[in-house]
C-alpha positions as CSV (number, residue, x, y, z in Angstrom):
1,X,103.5,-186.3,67.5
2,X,100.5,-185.0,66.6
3,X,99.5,-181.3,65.9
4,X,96.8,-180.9,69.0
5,X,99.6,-182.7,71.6
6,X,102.4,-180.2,70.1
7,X,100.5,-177.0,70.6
8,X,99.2,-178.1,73.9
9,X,102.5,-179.3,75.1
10,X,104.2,-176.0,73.8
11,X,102.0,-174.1,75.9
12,X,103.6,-175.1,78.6
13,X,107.1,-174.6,77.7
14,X,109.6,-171.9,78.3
15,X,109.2,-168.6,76.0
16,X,105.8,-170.3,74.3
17,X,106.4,-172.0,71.3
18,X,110.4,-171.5,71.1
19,X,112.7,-174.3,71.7
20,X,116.2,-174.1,73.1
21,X,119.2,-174.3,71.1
22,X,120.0,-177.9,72.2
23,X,116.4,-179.2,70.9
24,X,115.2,-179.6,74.8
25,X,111.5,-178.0,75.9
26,X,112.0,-177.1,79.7
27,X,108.1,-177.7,80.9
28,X,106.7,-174.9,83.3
29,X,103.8,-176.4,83.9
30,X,101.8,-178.8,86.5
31,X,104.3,-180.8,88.1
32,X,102.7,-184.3,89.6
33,X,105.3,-185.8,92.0
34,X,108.1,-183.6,90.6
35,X,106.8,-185.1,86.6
36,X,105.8,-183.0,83.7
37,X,101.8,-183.6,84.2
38,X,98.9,-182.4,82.0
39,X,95.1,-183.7,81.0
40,X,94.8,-184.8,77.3
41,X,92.0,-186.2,76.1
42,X,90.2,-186.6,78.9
43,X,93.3,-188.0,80.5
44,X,95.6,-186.4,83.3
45,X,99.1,-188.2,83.3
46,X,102.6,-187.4,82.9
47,X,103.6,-185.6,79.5
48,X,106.3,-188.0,78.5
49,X,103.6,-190.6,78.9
50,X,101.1,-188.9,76.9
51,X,104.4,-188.1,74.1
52,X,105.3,-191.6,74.2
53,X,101.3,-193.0,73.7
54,X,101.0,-190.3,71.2
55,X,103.7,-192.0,68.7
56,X,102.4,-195.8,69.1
57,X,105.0,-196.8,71.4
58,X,103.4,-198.5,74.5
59,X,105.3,-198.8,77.5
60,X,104.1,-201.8,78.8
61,X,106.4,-202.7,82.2
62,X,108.5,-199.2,81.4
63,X,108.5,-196.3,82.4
64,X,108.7,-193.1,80.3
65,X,112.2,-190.9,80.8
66,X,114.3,-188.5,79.1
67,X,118.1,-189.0,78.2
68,X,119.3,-185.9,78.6
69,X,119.6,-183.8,82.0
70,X,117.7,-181.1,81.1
71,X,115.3,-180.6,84.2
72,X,111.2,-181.3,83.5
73,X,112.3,-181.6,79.6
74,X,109.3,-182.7,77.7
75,X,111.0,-182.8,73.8
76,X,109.8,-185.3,72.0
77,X,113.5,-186.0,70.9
78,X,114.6,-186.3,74.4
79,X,111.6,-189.0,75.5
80,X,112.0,-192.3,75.7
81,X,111.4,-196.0,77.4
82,X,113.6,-197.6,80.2
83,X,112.8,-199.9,82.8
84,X,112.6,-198.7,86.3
85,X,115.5,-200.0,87.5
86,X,117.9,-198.6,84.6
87,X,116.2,-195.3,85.8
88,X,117.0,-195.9,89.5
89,X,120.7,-196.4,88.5
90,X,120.9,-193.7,86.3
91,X,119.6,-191.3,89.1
92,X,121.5,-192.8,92.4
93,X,125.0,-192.3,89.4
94,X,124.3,-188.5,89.0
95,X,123.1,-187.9,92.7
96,X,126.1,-189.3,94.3
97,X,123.8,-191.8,96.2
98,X,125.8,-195.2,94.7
99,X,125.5,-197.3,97.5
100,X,129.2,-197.9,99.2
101,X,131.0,-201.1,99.2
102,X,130.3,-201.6,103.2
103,X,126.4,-201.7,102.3
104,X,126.2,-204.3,100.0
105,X,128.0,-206.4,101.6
106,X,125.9,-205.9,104.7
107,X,122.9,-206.4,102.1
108,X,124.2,-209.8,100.8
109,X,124.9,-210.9,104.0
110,X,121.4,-210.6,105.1
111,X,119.9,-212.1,102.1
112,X,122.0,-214.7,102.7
113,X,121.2,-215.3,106.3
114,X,117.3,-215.1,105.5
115,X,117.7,-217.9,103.3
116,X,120.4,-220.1,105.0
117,X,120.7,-223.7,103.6
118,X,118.4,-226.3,105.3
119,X,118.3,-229.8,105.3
120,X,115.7,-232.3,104.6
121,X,115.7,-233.7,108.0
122,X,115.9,-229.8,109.5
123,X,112.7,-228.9,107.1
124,X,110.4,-231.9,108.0
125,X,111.2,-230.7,111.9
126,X,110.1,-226.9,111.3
127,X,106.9,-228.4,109.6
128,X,106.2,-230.8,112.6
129,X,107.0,-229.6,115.0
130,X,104.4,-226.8,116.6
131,X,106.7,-224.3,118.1
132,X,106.3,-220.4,117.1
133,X,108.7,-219.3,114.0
134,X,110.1,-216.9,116.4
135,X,111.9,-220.1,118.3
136,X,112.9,-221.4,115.2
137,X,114.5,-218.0,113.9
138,X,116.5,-217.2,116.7
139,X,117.7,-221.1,117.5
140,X,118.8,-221.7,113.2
141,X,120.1,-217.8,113.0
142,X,117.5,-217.0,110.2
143,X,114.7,-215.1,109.6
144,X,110.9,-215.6,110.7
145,X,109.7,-215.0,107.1
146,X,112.5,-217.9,106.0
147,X,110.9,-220.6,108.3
148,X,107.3,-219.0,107.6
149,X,108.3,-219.6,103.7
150,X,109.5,-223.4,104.8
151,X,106.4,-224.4,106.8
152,X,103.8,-222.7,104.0
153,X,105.7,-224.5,101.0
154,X,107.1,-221.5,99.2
155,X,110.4,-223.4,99.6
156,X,111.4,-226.6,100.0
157,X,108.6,-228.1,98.2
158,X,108.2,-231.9,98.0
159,X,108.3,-232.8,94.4
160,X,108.1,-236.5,95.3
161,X,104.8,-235.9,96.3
162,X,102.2,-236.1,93.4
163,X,99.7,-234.0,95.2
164,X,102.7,-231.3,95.9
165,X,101.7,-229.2,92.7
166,X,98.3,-228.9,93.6
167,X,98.7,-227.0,96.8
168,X,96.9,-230.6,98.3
169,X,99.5,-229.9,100.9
């Protein structure tokens, strides 16, 4: 990290520049959404971000965490990459907030009936035939975004077709 991020980071941190005995630096500062936030170089962001560019390490797709659980702790030891999701998991695990059993199956039930199996014969109907989605929905038990997805060609796309992969269709 370099010297000018350092100092300004410890400026922020609890007692000045001393760090606590398990190497963390509890920020005190701006908070931006509930995220250690501060302008450097022209540039207001999140501190773990600005840590994290500081070294050469993009993030690219990631986001910028810490992996221990002390609150708003900015130490460059702590900071690190993860993707969103392994964030999300890691959160809803110390919270409490796993989903139950019940949910996900009510969840995979629902994806499943939004993208119930059609025919061939069942697709070219939907696609020629001019009645609403709505009708079609409630008379096959699916969704109105899976019959909107059939008749716009997001599924069930005709590969025998040579003009299919054009979007000619």
């Amino acid at each position: 990290m370099s010297p000018k991020l350092r100092a300004q980071i410890l400026k922020h941190v609890v007692n000045g520049d001393t760090v606590t005995d398990d190497d963390c630096w509890q920020w005190l500062g701006a908070l931006s959404h509930g995220t250690p936030s501060m302008r450097y170089e022209g540039v207001v962001g999140a501190v773990r971000r600005h840590i994290l560019r500081d070294a050469g390490k993009p993030l690219g797709r990631s986001v910028a965490t810490v992996w221990c659980v002390t609150p708003n702790c900015v130490s460059p030891a702590c900071v690190t990459r993860a993707s969103a999701s392994a964030v999300n998991h890691r959160t809803a695990r110390e919270r409490g907030h796993q989903s139950s059993p019940t949910t996900r199956r009510k969840l995979a039930l629902a994806a499943r009936a939004r993208w119930k199996k059609f025919t061939p014969e069942l697709v070219q109907r939907i696609r020629s035939d001019g009645r609403p989605g709505s009708i079609w929905a409630k008379e096959l038990g699916v969704s109105e975004a899976a019959i909107s997805a059939v008749r716009t060609r997001r599924t069930w796309k005709d590969y025998s077709n040579p003009f299919a992969g054009l979007g000619a269709l």
